[in-house]
Each structure stands twice: as structure tokens, then as C-alpha cells.
N, C-alpha and C positions, 0 to 999 in steps of 0.2 A: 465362591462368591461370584454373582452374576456381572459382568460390568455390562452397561448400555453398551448399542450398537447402531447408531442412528445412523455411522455412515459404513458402507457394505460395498465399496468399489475399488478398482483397479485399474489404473491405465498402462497399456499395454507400448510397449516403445515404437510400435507403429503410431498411434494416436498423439503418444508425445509429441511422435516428430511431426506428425499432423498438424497440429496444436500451432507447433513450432517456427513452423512453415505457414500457415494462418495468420500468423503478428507479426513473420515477416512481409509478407501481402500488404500485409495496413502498413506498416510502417514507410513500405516504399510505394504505396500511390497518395502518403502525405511528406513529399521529398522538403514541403516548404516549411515544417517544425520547426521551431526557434528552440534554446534550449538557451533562460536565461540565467542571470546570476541572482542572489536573492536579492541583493542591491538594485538591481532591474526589476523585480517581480514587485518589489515595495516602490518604486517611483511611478510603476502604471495608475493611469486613472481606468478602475474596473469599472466594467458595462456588469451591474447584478441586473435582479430582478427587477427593481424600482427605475431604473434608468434607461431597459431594454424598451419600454413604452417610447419613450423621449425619443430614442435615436428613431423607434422606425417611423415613427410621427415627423421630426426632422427629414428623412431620408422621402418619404414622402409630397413636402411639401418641397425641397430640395427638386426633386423630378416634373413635380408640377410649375414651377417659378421659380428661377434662379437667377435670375437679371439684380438681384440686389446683391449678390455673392461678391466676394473682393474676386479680383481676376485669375487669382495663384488658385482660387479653391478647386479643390479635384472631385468634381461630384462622381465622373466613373471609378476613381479610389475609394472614395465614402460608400458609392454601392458595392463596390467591393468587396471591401473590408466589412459592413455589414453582410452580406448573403454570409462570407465566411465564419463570421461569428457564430450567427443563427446557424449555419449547417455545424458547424463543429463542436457546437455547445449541444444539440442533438447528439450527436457519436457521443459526446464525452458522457452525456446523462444513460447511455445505454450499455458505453465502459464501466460506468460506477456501478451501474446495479451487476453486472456480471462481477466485475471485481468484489463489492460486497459477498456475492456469493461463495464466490472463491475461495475470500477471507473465514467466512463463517465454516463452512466446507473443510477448508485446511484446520481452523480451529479446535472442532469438535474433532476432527480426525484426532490431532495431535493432543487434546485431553483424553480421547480415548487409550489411544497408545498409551500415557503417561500411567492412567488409571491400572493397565495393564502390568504397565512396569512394576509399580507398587504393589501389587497383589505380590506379582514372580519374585519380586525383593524378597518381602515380605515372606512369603512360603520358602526361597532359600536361605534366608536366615534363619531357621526354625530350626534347619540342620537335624529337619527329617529325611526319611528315605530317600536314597537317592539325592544325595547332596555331597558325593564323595566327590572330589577335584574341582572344586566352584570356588575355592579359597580366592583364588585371584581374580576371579571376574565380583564378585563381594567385594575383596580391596579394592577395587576399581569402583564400584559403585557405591560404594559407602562414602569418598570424595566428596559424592553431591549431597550429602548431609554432616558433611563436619562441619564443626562452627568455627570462624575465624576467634583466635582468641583476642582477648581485649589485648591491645601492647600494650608495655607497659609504659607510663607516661613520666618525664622526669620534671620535679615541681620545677618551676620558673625560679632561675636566679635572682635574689636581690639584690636589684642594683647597689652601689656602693656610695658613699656619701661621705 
């Protein structure tokens, strides 16, 4: 039986560490990462799509006339903190599509393998040729299709009255 082969590669423990070395790179020329709770991640007001317009239109008119701002307002914090949205919402949509990749990549790997597995299963349990001393690697694999049994359930006491 043929199993597909869509993905056909190797990485070599140079490349790992390559890799490895690569995200530690990103990681440490963005030192200023927050890293919140989900309590914090739910109380932000998010900048999506619909509202990215509004700030840099604000952020604009902000630059151009500011004499009506309360005195506290920090317009070099607002430009700020906008440039860093806008640059790091860039990185992050060009993380995603690699990470997607990744995900998809590792996926199909890992049905592939699996696909595998069950063939080899499957032809060692035939317990044709060449199937002498496999007993225990069988018990061992056979685990991942037992079925848990039902317990058994004891009916509910009647209360007393």
C-alpha cells in the first residue's frame, strides 16, 4: 500500500540550531515584549482593522494641531506607541503566515508518519514472516486502541423518608 509523501525533508542539527539561534536573534532585539495575563489581555482596548484607520487619522491630526490637547497628553508616546503597533503588527502577520506553514508542514508530516504506523501495525499483526520477537513492541502498541471500559456505575441511593 502506497502512503502519500507530500513532505520529503530533513533537518540536519546544524540547521536546528541555526533555526534556533535565528529566534533567539528576534527575541533579543524585541527586549521590550510584555508577556500578559489573560485577565490583562481581556481588559485591553484592541486596535483591529476598523479602528487602525481612526488612530492614524487621530495621530495625524494630533501632529498637525495640538493646542486643544489637555496638558498631560503625550503626543510623542501616541506616536509612539502607534509607529510600534504598525511595525509589529507587520512582524507579527509575517510570523503567522510562516508559523501557519510550520503548522501545516508538521501536520501533514505527522499524518504521514501515523499513516505509516498503521500500515506496520497492521502488516505486524498479520503475524506473517518475519514477525518472530515483536510480541512486546504489539503489546505496546496495541494500548493505543484499547477501549476504556465503561465503569461500572452504582444506581443512586434512595433517600430515606
Amino acid at each position: 500500500m502506497a502512503i502519500p509523501n507530500r513532505v520529503d525533508a530533513e533537518l540536519s542539527q546544524e540547521e536546528i540550531a541555526a533555526i534556533e539561534a535565528a529566534l533567539n536573534t528576534v527575541e533579543t532585539k524585541l527586549p521590550f515584549l510584555i508577556d500578559l495575563t489573560e485577565g490583562e489581555r481581556n481588559s485591553l482596548n484592541y486596535l483591529g482593522d476598523r479602528n487602525r484607520q481612526f488612530v492614524v487619522n487621530t495621530l495625524a491630526l494630533v501632529q498637525h494641531k495640538n493646542g486643544f490637547l489637555p496638558r498631560q497628553f503625550d503626543v510623542p508616546g501616541f506616536e509612539k506607541d502607534t509607529t510600534l503597533y504598525i511595525t509589529l503588527n507587520g512582524i507579527r502577520q509575517e510570523l503567522a503566515g510562516l508559523l501557519q506553514r510550520i503548522t501545516d508542514t508538521m501536520n501533514v508530516a505527522g499524518s504521514e508518519a501515523y499513516a505509516a504506523a498503521l500500515v506496520a501495525y497492521n502488516a505486524a499483526k498479520s503475524g506473517n514472516v518475519g514477525t518472530e520477537g515483536i510480541d512486546p513492541y504489539l503489546d505496546d502498541m496495541a494500548r493505543r486502541f484499547a477501549r476504556k471500559s465503561k465503569s461500572s456505575t452504582t444506581p443512586p441511593t434512595q433517600p430515606t423518608t
